[in-house]
Legacy VTK file of the C-alpha trace (Angstrom):
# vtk DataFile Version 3.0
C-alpha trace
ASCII
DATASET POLYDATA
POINTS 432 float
-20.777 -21.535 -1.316
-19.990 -24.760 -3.300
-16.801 -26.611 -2.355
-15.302 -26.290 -5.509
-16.174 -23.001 -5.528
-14.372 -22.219 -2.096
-11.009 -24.119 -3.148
-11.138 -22.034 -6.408
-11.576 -18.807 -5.026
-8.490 -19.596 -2.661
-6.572 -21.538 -5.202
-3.355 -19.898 -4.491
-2.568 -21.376 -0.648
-2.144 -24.552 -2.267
1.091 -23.522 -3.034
3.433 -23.969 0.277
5.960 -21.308 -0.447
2.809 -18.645 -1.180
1.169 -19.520 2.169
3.888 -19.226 4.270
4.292 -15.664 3.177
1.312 -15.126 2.944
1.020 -15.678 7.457
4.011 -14.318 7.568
3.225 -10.923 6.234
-0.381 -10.969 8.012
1.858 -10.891 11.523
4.256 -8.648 9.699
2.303 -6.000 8.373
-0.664 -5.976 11.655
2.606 -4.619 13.693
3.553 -2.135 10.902
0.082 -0.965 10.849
0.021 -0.705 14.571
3.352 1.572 14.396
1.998 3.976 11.748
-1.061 4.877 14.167
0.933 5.210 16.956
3.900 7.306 15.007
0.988 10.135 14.008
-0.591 9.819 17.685
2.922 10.114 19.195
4.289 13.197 17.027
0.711 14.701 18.150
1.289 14.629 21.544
4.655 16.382 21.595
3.520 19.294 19.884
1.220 22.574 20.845
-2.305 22.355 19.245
-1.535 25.432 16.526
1.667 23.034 15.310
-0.074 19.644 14.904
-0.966 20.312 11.450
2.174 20.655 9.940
4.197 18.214 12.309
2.011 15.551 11.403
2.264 16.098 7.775
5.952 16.114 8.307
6.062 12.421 8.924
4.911 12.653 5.458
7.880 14.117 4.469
10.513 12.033 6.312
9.376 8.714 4.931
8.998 9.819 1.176
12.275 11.566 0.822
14.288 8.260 1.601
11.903 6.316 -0.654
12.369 8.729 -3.722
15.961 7.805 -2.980
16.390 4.950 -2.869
13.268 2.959 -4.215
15.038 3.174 -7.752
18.263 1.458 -6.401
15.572 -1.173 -4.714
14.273 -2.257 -7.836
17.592 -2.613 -9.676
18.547 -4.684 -6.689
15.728 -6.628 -6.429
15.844 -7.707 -10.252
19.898 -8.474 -9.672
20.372 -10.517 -6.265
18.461 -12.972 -5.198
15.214 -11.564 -4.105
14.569 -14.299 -0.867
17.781 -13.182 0.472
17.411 -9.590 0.129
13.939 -9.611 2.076
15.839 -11.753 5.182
18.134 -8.544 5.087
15.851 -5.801 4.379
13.515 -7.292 7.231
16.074 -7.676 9.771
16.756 -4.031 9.236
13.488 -2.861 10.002
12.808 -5.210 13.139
16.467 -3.424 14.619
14.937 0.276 13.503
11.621 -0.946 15.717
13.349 -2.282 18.578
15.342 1.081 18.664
12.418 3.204 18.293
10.956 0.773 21.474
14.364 1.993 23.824
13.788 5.432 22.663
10.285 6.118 23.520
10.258 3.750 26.991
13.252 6.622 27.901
10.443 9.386 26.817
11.805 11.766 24.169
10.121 15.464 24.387
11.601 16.138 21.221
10.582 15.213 17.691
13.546 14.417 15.944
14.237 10.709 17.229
11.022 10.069 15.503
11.647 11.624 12.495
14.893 10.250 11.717
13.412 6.636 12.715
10.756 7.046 11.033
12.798 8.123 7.658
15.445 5.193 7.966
12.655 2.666 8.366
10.882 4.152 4.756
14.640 3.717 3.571
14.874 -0.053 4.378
11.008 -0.526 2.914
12.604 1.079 -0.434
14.415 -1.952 -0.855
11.952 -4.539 0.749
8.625 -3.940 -1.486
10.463 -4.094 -5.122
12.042 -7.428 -3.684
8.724 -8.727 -1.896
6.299 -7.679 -4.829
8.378 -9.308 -7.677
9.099 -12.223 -5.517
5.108 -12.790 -4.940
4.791 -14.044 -9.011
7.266 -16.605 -8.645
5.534 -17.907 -5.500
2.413 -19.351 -7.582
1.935 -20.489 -11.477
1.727 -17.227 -13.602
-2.607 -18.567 -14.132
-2.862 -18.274 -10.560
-1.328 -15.120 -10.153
-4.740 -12.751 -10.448
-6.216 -14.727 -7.065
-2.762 -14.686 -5.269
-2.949 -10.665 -6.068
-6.985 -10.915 -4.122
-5.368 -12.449 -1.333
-2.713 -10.653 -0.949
-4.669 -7.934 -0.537
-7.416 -9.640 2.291
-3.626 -10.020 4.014
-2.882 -6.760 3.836
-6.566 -5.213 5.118
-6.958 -7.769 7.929
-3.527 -6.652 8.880
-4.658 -2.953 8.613
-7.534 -3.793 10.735
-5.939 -5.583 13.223
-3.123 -3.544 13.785
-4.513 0.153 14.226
-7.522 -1.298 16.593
-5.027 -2.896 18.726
-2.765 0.174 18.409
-5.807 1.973 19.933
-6.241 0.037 23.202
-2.272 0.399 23.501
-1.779 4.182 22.855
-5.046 4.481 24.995
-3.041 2.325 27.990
-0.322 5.012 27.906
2.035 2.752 26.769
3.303 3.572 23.048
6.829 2.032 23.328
4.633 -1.206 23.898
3.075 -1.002 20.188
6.773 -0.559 18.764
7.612 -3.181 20.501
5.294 -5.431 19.154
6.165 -4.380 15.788
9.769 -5.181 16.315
8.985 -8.834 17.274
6.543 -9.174 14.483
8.956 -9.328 11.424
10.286 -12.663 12.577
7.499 -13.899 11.371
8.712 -12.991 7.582
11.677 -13.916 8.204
10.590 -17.203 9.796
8.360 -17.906 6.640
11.332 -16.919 4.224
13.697 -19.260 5.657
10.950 -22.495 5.533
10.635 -21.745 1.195
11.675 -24.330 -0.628
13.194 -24.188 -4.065
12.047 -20.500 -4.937
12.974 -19.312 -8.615
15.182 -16.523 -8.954
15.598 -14.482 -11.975
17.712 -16.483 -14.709
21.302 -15.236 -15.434
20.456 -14.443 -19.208
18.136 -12.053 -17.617
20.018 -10.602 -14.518
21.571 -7.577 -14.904
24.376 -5.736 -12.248
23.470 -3.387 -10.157
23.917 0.268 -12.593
22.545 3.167 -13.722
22.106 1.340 -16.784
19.919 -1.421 -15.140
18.270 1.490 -13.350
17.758 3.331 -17.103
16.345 0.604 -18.751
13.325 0.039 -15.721
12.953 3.725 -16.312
11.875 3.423 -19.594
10.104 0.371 -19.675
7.679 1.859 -17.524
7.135 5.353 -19.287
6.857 3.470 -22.196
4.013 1.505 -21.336
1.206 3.881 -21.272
-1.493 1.631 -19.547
1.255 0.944 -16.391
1.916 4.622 -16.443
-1.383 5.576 -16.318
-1.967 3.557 -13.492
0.738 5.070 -11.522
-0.223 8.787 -12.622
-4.128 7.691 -11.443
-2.385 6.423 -7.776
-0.357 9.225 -7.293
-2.867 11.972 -8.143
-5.679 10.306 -5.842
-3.621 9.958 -2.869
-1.838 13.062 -2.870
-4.992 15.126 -3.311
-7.086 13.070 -1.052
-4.276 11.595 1.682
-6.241 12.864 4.818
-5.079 10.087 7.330
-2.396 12.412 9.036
-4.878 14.292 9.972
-6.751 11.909 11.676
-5.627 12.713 15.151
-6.623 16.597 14.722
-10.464 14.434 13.576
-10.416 11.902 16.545
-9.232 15.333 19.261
-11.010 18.238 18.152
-13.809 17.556 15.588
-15.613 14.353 17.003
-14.377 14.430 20.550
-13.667 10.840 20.444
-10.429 10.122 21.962
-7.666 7.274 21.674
-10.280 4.841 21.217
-12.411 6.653 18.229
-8.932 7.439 16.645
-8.156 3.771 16.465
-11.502 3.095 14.941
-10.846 6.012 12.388
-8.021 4.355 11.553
-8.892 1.356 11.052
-12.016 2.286 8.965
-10.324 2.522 5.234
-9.337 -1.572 5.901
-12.311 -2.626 6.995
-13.993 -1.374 3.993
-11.005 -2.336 1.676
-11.059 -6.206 3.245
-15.075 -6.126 2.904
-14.246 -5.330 -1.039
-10.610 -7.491 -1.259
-13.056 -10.780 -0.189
-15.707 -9.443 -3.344
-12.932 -8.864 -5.463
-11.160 -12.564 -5.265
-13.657 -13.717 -6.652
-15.500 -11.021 -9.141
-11.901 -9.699 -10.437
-12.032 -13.093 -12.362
-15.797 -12.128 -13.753
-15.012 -8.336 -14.380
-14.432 -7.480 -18.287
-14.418 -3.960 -18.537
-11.255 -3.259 -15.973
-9.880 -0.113 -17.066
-13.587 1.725 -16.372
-13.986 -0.345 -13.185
-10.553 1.339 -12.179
-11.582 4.839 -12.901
-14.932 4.404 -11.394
-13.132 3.089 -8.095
-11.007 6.653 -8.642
-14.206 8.609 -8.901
-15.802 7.100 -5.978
-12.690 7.569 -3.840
-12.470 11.432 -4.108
-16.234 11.056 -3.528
-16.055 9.711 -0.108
-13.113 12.007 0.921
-15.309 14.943 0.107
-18.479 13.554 1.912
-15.740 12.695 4.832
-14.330 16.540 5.234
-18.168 17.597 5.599
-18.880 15.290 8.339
-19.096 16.064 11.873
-20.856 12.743 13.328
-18.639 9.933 13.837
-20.332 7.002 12.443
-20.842 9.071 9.205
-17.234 9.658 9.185
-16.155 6.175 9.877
-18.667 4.943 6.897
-16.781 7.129 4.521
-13.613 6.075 5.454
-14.356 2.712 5.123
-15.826 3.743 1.510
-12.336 5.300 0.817
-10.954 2.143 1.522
-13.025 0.054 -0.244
-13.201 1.858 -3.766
-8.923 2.252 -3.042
-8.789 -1.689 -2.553
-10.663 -1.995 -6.771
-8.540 -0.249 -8.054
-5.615 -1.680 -6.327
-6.435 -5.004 -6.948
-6.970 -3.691 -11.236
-3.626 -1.850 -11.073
-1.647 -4.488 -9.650
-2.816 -7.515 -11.985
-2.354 -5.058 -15.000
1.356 -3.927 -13.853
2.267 -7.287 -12.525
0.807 -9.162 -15.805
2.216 -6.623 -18.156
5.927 -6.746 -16.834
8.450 -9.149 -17.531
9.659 -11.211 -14.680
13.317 -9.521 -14.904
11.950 -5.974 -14.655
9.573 -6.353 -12.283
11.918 -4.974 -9.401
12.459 -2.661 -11.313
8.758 -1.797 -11.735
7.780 -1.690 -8.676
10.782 0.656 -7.505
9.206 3.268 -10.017
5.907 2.387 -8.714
6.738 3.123 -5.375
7.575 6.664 -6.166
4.110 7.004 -7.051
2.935 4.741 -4.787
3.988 6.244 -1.235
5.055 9.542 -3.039
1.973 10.318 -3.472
0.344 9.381 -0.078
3.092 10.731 1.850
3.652 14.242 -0.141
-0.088 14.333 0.487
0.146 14.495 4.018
2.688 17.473 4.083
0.254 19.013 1.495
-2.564 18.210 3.858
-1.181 19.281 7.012
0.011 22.778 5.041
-3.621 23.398 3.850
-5.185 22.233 7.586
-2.838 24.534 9.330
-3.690 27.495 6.420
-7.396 26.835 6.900
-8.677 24.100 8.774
-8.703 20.241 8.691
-12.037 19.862 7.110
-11.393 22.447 4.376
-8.352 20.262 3.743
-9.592 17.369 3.027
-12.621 18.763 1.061
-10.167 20.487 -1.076
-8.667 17.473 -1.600
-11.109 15.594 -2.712
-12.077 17.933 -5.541
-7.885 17.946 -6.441
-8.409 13.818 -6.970
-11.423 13.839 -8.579
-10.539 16.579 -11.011
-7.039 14.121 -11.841
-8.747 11.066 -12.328
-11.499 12.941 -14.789
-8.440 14.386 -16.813
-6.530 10.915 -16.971
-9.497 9.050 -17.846
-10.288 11.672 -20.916
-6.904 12.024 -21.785
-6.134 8.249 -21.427
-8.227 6.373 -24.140
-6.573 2.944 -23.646
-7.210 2.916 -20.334
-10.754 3.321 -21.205
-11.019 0.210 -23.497
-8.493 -1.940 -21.332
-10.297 -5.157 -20.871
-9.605 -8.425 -18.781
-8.987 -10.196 -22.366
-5.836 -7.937 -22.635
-4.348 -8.950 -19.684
-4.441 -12.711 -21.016
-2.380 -11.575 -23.600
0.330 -9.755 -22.233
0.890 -12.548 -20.365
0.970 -14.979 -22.586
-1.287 -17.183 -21.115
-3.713 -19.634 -22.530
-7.005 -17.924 -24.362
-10.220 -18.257 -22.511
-13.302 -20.155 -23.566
-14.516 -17.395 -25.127
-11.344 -16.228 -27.069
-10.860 -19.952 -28.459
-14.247 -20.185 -29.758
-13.871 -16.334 -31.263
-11.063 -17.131 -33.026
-11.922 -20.347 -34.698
LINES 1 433
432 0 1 2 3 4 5 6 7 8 9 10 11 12 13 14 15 16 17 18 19 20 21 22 23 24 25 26 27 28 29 30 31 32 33 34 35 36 37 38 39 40 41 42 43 44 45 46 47 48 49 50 51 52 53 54 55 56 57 58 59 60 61 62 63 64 65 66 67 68 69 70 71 72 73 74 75 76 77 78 79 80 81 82 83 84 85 86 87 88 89 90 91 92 93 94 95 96 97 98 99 100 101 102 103 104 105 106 107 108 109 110 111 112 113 114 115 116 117 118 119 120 121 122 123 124 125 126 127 128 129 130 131 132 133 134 135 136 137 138 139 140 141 142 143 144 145 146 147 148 149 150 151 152 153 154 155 156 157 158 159 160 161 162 163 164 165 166 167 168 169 170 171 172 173 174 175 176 177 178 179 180 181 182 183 184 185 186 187 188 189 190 191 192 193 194 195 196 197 198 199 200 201 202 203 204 205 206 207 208 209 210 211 212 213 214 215 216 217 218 219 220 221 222 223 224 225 226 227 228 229 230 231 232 233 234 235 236 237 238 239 240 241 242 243 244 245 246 247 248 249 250 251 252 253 254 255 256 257 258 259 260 261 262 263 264 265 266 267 268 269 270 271 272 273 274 275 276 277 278 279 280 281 282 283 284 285 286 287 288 289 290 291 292 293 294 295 296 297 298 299 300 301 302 303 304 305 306 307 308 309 310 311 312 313 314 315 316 317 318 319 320 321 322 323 324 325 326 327 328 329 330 331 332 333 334 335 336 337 338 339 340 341 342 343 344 345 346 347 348 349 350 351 352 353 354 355 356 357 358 359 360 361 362 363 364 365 366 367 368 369 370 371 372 373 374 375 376 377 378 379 380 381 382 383 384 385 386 387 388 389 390 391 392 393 394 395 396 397 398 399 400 401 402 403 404 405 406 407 408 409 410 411 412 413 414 415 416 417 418 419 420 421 422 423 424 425 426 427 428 429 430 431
């Protein structure tokens, strides 16, 4: 790869403020990732075999029920307060919910409820972290740049998925789980380390900033069912993961499918990222290239529910990590798509508010698809679960996609002009 070539594919760390969070969050989020594996591994082994099903799907339920409450609030307060600050509080919060859940299991709880109710509080404090984080990540880098600072982003996040669950692994497989929460704990001071070094961040201008209300919260409301290509987007998210959300169920895989142990289950794990940072690395650069973005995200969709299917019919291991990491990779497209049309398409004093609708969707749908998994695997069995669901998300994303006609025709060129950015080459010479 040409020089040139390099810097422009990675054009956004030349920005101080962007690369500083963007290290920060890759320390951040490995330890998050780390205590996500261990929370399903943990809840597993404090429960008979015939139970696992639905206890593990009921972590599910304890982190979406504080994020349907209060991820609407989250956006109105990350479009009214200053967005910096509110991440230093929202990530102090969660490294004092870690460092409790650390004391609690080093004293060895034989009950579930301690984990529940940590779990839940720490979904409550990420309600009001990802509106603040995800509208502050535009006004990190020029609004031209903001497409490659979304690719990178999202290599952050799958290195961090990778790295965290594989070293979760070799912990959970030491005995030592309070060691991975642990970890966690320490690892948000990187964030917060990274927040406190920005320099002259923009916050959203007073003719724009609203109070906190339900009039605020009205107004993000309809901005977003108004829009039918960012609606779309969400309904596509939220169908696909709650039909096809199979990762609680992971442990039942890893214990009494594939015999494969700690070890295999941190592998499992980590297979989605390494096949979503395999296609985040493609898509920096071919996201730039790609015209026709609205198929490219339904195709993503249809390849998704593809792999799940293919993954509930496997009983070898390597076959079953390949389609995870499939899963991941076709999730990552149509991430990256949906987030440079949302993020593009919203003005900068809604886009709090945005993303606290989004997130409804966006871990709604993963997390009600986990109780809905666990329901089905305890009904029938864990394969049959995730087959099923499979066929559930690829029989949404056929129905949006027909029903949906601008999402159909939605084409890079569009996103240039809800931005209001500079016309391409090929636009200027079009139009004279």
């Amino acid at each position: 790869m040409k020089r040139s070539q390099f810097s422009q594919h990675f054009t956004s760390f030349q920005h101080r403020n962007f690369r500083l969070m963007w290290f920060g969050q890759l320390i951040s989020f490995s330890g998050s990732m780390m205590q996500n594996a261990a929370i399903l591994w943990h809840v597993s082994l404090l429960v008979p075999d015939h139970q696992k099903g639905l206890a593990l799907g009921a972590v599910g339920l304890v982190r979406v029920v504080p994020i349907i409450i209060c991820s609407l609030l989250g956006g109105v307060m990350a479009d009214a307060l200053d967005r910096r600050r509110l991440m230093l509080l929202t990530q102090t919060a969660l490294a004092v919910i870690a460092a409790v859940l650390t004391v609690v299991t080093f004293r060895g709880p034989d009950t579930l409820w301690p984990l529940y109710v940590l779990t839940a509080l720490s979904a409550a404090a990420s309600a009001f972290d990802m509106p603040a984080r995800q509208a502050l990540t535009p006004t990190l880098v020029p609004l031209e740049h903001l497409p490659n600072a979304i690719g990178l982003n999202s290599i952050m996040f799958q290195l961090a998925s990778v790295l965290g669950p594989a070293l979760g692994g070799l912990l959970i497989a030491s005995g030592d789980i309070g060691w991975v929460y642990a970890i966690n704990a320490v690892s948000y001071i990187a964030v917060i380390v990274a927040l406190l070094l920005m320099r002259d961040v923009p916050v959203v201008s007073a003719a724009n900033k609203q109070a906190v209300s339900l009039k605020a919260m009205g107004e993000g409301l309809r901005f977003v069912f108004r829009a039918p290509l960012i609606r779309s987007t969400m309904l596509l998210d939220f169908f696909a993961t709650f039909f096809a959300s199979a990762t609680a169920l992971l442990p039942i895989f890893a214990q009494d499918i594939l015999h494969v142990g700690p070890q295999g289950y941190g592998l499992l794990w980590a297979a989605p990222s390494v096949g979503a940072a395999l296609a985040a690395v493609a898509m920096v650069p071919a996201a730039q290239r790609v015209q026709r973005r609205g198929l490219g995200l339904i195709w993503a969709i249809i390849a998704y529910s593809l792999a799940t299917i293919v993954f509930g019919l496997s009983r070898d291991f390597w076959l079953t990590f390949v389609c995870l990491a499939v899963v991941g990779g076709a999730d990552m497209v149509s991430t990256v798509f949906r987030n440079i049309i949302r993020q593009l398409g919203t003005p900068d004093h809604l886009r709090g508010r945005m993303t606290g609708v989004n997130m409804i969707f966006l871990m709604g749908g993963p997390q009600l698809g986990e109780l809905e998994a666990g329901l089905v695997a305890d009904r029938l069995t864990a394969p049959w679960s995730v087959i099923t669901g499979g066929l559930g998300s690829l029989i949404a994303a056929l129905y949006i996609a027909r029903t949906t006609p601008h999402l159909r025709r939605y084409r890079r060129d569009d996103e240039i002009t809800l931005a209001g950015l500079p016309p391409t080459p090929s636009q200027a010479a079009s139009a004279d």
